[in-house]
C-alpha positions as CSV (number, residue, x, y, z in Angstrom):
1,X,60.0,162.3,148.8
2,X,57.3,160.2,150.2
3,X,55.2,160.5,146.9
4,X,57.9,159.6,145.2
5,X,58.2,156.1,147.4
6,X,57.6,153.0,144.8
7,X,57.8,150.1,147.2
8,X,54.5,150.6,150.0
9,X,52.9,147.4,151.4
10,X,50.4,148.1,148.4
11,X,53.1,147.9,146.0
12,X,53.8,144.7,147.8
13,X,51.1,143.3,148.2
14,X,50.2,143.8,144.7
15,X,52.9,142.5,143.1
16,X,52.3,139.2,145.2
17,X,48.7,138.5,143.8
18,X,49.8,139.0,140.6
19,X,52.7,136.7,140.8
20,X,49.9,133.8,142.4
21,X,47.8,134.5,140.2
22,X,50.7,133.9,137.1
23,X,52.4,131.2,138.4
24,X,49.2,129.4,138.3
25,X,48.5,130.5,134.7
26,X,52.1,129.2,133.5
27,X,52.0,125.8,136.0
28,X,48.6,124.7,133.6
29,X,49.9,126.1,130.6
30,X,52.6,124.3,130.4
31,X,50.4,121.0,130.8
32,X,46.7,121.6,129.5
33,X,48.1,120.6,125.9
34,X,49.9,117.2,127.4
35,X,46.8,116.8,129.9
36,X,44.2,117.0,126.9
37,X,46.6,114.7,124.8
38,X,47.1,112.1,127.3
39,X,43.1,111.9,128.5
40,X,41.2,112.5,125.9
41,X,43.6,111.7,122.7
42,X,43.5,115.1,121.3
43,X,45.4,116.2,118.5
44,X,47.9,119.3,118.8
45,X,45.5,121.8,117.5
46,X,42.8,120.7,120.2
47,X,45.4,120.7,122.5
48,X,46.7,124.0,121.8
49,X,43.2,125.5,121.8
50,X,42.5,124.1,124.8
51,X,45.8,126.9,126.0
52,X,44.9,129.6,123.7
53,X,40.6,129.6,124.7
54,X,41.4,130.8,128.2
55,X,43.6,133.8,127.0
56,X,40.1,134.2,124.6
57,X,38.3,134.5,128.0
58,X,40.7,136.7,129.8
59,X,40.6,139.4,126.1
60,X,36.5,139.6,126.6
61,X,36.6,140.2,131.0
62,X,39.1,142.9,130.4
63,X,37.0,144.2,127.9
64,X,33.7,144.4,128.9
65,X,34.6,144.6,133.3
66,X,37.8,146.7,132.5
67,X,35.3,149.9,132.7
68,X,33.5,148.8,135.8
69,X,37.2,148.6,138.4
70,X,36.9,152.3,138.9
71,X,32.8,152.4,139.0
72,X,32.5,149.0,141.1
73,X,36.1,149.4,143.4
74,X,39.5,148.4,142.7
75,X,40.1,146.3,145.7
76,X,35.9,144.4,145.6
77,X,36.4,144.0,141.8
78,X,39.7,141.9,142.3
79,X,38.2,140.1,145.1
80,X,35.0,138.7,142.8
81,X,38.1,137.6,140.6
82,X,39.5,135.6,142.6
83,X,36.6,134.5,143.8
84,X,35.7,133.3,140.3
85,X,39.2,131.9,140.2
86,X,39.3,130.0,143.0
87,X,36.2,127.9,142.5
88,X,36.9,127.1,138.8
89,X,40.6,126.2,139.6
90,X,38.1,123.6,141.6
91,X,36.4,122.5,138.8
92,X,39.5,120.8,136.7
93,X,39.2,118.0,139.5
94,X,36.2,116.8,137.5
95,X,36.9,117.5,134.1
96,X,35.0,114.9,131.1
97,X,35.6,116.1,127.8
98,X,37.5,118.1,125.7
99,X,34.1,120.4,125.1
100,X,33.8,120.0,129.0
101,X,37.8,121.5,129.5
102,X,37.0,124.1,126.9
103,X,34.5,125.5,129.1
104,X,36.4,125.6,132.1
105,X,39.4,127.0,130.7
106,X,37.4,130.2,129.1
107,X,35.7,130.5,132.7
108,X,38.8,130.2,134.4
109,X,40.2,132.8,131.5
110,X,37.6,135.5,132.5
111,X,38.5,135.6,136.1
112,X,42.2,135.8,135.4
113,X,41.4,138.5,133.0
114,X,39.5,140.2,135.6
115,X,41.7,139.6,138.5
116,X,44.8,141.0,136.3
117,X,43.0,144.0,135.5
118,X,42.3,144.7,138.9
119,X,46.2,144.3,139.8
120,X,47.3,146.7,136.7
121,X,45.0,149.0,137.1
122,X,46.3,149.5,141.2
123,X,49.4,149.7,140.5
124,X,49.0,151.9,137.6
125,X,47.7,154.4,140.3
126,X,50.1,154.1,143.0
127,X,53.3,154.2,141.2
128,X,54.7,157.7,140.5
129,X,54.4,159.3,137.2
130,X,58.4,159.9,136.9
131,X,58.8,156.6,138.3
132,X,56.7,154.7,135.8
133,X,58.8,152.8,133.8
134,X,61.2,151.4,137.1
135,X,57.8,150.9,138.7
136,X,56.3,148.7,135.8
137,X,59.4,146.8,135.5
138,X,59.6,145.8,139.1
139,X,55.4,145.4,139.3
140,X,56.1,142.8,137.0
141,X,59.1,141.4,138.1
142,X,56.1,138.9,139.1
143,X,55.4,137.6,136.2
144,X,59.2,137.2,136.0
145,X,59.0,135.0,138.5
146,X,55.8,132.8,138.0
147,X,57.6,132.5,134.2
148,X,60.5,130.6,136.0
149,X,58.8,128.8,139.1
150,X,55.8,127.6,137.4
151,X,56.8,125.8,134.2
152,X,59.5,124.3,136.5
153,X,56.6,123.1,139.1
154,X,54.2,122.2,135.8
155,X,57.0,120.2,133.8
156,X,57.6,118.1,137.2
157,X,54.2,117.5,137.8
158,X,53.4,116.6,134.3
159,X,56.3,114.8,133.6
160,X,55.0,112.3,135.8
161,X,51.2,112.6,134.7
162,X,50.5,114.1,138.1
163,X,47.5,116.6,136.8
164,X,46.0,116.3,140.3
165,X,49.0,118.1,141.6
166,X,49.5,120.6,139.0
167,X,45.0,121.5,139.5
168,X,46.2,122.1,143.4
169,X,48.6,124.9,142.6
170,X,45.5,127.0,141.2
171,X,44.0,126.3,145.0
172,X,47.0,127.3,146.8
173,X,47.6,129.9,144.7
174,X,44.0,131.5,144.6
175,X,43.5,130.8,148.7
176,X,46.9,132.8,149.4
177,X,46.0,135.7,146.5
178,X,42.7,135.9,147.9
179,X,43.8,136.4,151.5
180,X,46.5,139.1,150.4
181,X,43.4,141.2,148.5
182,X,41.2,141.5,152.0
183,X,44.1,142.9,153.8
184,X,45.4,145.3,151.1
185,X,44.9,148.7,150.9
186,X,43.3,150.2,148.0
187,X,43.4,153.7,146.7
188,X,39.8,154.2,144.8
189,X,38.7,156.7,142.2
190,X,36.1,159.3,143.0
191,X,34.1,159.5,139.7
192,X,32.0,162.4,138.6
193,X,28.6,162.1,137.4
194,X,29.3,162.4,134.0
195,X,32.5,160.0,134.5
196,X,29.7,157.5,136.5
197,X,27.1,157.8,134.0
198,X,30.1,157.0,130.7
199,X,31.2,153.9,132.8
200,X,27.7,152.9,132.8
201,X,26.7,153.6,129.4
202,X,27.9,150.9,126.4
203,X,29.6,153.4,123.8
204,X,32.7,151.3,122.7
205,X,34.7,154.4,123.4
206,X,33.9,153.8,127.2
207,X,34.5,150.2,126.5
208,X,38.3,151.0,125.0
209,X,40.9,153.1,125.2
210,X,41.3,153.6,121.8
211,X,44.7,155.5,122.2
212,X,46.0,152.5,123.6
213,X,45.3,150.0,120.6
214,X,48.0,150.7,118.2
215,X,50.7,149.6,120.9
216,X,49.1,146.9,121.8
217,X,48.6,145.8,118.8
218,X,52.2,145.7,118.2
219,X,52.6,143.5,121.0
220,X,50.3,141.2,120.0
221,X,51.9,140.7,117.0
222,X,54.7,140.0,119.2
223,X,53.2,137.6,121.8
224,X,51.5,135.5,119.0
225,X,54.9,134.4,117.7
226,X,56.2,133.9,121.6
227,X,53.1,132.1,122.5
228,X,54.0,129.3,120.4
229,X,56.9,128.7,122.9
230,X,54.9,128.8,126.3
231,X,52.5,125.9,124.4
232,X,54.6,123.4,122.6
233,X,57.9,123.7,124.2
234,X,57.1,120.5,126.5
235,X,57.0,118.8,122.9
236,X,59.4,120.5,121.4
237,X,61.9,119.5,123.6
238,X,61.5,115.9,123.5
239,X,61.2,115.8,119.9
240,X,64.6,117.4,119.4
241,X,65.9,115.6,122.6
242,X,66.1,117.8,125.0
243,X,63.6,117.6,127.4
244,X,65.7,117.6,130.6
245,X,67.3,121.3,129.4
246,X,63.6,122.4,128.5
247,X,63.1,122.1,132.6
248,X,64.9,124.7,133.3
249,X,64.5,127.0,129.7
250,X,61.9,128.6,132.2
251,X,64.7,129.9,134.7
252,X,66.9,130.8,131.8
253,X,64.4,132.8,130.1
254,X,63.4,134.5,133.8
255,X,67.2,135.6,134.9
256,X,66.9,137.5,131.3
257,X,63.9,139.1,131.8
258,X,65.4,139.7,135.6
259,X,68.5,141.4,134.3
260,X,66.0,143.3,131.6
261,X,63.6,145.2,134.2
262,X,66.1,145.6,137.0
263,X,68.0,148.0,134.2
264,X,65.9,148.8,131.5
265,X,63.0,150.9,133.1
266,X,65.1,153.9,134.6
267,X,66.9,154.4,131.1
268,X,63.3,154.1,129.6
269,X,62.4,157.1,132.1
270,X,65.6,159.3,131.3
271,X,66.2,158.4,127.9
272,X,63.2,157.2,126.2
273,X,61.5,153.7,125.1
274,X,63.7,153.6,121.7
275,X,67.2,153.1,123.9
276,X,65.7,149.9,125.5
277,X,63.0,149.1,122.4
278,X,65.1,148.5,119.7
279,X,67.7,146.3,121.9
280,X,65.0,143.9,123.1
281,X,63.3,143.3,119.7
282,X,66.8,142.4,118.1
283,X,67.8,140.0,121.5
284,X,64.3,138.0,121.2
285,X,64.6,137.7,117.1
286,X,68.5,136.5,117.8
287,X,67.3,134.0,120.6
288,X,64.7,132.6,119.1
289,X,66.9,132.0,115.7
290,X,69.3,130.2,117.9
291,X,65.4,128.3,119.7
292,X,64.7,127.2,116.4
293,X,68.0,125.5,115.3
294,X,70.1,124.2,118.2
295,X,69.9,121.0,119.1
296,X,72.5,122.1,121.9
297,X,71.5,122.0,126.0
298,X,73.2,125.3,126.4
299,X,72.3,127.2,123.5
300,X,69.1,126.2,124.3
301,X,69.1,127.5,127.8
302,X,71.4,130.8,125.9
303,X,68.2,131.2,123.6
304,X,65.5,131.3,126.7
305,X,67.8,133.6,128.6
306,X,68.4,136.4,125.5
307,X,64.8,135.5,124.6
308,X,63.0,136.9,128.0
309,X,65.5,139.5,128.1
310,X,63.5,140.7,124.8
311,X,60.5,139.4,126.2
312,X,60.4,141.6,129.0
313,X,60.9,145.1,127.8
314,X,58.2,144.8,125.1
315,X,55.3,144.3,126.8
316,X,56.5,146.8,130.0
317,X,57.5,149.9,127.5
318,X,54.2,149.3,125.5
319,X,52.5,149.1,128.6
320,X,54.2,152.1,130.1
321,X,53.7,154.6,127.0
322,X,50.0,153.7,127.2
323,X,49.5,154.5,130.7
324,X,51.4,158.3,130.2
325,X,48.4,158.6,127.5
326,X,45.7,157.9,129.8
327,X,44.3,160.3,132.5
328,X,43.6,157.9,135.8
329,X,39.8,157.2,136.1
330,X,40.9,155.7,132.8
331,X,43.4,153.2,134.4
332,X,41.3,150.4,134.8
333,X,40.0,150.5,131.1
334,X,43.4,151.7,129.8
335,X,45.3,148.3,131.1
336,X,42.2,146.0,130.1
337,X,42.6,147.4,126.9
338,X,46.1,146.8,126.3
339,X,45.9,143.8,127.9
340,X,43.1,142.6,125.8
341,X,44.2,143.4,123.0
342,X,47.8,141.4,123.9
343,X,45.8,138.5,124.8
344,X,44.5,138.2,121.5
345,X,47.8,137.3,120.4
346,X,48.3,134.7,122.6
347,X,45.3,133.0,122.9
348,X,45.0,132.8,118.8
349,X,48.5,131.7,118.5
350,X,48.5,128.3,119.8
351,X,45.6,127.6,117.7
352,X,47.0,128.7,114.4
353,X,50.8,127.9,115.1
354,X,49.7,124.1,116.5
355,X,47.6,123.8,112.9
356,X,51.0,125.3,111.7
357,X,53.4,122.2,113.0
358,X,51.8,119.4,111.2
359,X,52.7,121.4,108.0
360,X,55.9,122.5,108.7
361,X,57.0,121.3,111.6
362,X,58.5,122.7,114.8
363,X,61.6,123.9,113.8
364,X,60.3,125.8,111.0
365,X,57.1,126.9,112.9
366,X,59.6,129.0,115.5
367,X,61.6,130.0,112.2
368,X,58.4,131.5,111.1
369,X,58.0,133.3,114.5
370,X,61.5,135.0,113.9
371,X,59.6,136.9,111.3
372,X,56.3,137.6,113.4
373,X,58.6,139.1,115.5
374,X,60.3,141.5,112.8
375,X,56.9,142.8,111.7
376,X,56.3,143.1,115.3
377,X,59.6,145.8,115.1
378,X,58.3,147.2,112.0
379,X,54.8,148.1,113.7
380,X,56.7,149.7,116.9
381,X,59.1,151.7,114.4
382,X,56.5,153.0,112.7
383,X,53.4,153.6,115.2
384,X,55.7,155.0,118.1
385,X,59.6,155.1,117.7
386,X,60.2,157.3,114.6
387,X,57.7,160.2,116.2
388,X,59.9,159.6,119.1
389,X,63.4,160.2,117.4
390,X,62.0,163.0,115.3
391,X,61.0,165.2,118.5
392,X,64.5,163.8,120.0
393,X,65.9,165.9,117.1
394,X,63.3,168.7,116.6
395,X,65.0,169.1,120.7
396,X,68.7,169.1,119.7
């Protein structure tokens, strides 16, 4: 049964540099748009690209380093991440201009993309096949957590215009993710020639896991509606009057996506992604409904819960099904892929859905994101789910 084992100091240690590394991502995304409001005067759209460029810098590192992890080393290749992290998480201390934060937020974006990477791609290879979907969903159980911990820490800090303190978090968090890296232990890949030589070469089919796209794709669909929520929600919620409630949407949205991947990921590996699939797409379209109407402090907190129940299983089952695809010295470009493409979602959302607001407005913006989400369901149904029932049957 050892092989069968999910939770090895590997595992663990794992799992904790990812959750430093996302707690620090949500902690300044939750702020950058106040922070570039409030020092330079920019509008929403600046502010929101501002959040969305360093998601534009994490979709290129996955996709052009994603192929190296295996070549280079899992364990040196996450290092140099957050390496790169660490010192531009220094470099918001000193920040100018808007053109000046642009820069530093793409940087910073590539060596989260690279560090992320690195931490799917290990845990992709030391979690058991049969075991894949429980593994994933407690893997990233971490992002769980950052969600709830860091908007809480960011919303404090920035509340009070305290950007100093929220730039320190990415220090502390870096330092202690950093540390956890050197004493982890790494299973590499030995590559053949021909596998060395393909990592090497710059064929966009050993750039991209082209099975992977059309899932991914789905997903970002998906995250570009839900990334208007991690941007604007800070002034969302004092516009509609609820800002004290929007400190703790975070929590609410984290004990969902808690409940989701403590019991969604073994029925996913006995009963298939459509048992779990379907559920979460209808809970996120209800709870963000409910997001875009209420002017209620617990429907409010109700929406975020159902919300990251939803949330949670569509990014983990997408990300699941993908892996089962690839073979493992593919891992690394396999998760960079899917990630990537994911990211593109969220880093163009902010943009479009903050030029989106001064039209429309916020209420009607998330409205909109109701039906992002439905195409979303429509893309899943048709790419993966139907083939899915069909053999179901073909079986019965």
């Amino acid at each position: 049964m050892a092989g069968h084992r999910l939770f090895t100091s590997t595992f663990l240690l794992d799992t904790a540099i990812s959750f430093c590394c996302c707690l620090n991502y949500f902690t300044l995304l939750i702020n950058i748009t106040g922070f570039s409001v409030a020092e330079f005067g920019a509008s929403s759209a600046e502010g929101g690209l501002a959040a969305g460029i360093y998601v534009i810098g994490g979709l290129l590192s996955r996709l052009l380093l994603g192929k190296y992890i295996e070549l280079v080393g899992r364990k040196k290749m996450l290092c140099i991440g957050l390496c790169l992290a660490l010192v531009m998480s220094c470099t918001y201390f000193f920040v100018s201009s808007m053109v000046m934060l642009y820069f530093i937020r793409f940087a910073h974006g590539i060596s989260y993309g690279l560090s992320s990477s690195c931490t799917n791609d290990i845990v992709a290879k030391i979690v058991p096949p049969e075991r894949r979907g429980e593994g994933m969903g407690y893997f990233l159980l971490s992002i769980t957590v950052a969600t709830a911990i860091g908007p809480f820490i960011g919303m404090e800090f920035g509340h009070g215009g305290n950007y100093d303190a929220v730039f320190s978090v990415g220090l502390v968090m870096y330092s202690a993710a950093l540390a956890l890296a050197l004493i982890m232990k790494v299973p590499e890949e030995t590559l053949t020639e021909q596998q060395v030589e393909e990592a090497k070469s710059f064929n966009p089919r050993n750039l991209i896991q082209f099975s992977a796209v059309p899932l991914a794709a789905t997903c970002m669909v998906f995250y570009f509606g839900y990334s208007g929520v991690l941007s604007f929600i800070s002034s969302y919620s004092l516009e509609i009057g609820l800002e004290e409630a929007a400190t703790y949407y975070y929590l609410a949205v984290s004990l969902g996506t808690l409940v989701s991947r403590l019991t969604t990921g073994k029925l996913y590996d006995t009963r298939g992604p459509n048992i779990v699939m379907i559920p979460g797409y209808i809970a996120f379209i209800i709870g963000m409904l409910i997001f875009s109407r209420t002017s209620d402090a617990a429907l409010f907190l109700s929406a975020g819960f159902v919300m990251g129940y939803g949330v949670s299983i569509i990014y983990t089952i997408c990300q699941a099904i993908v892996i089962t695809k690839s073979t493992a010295h593919r891992y690394g470009v396999t998760t960079s892929t899917f990630a990537a493409v994911v990211d593109l979602g969220s880093g163009l959302g902010p943009s479009i859905l903050g030029l989106l607001i001064s039209s429309i407005g916020y209420r009607d913006m998330y409205l909109s994101c109701c039906l992002i989400a439905v195409v979303s369901l429509v893309m899943y149904w048709t790419i993966h789910g139907r083939r899915v029932t069909k053999r179901a049957l073909s079986k019965a």
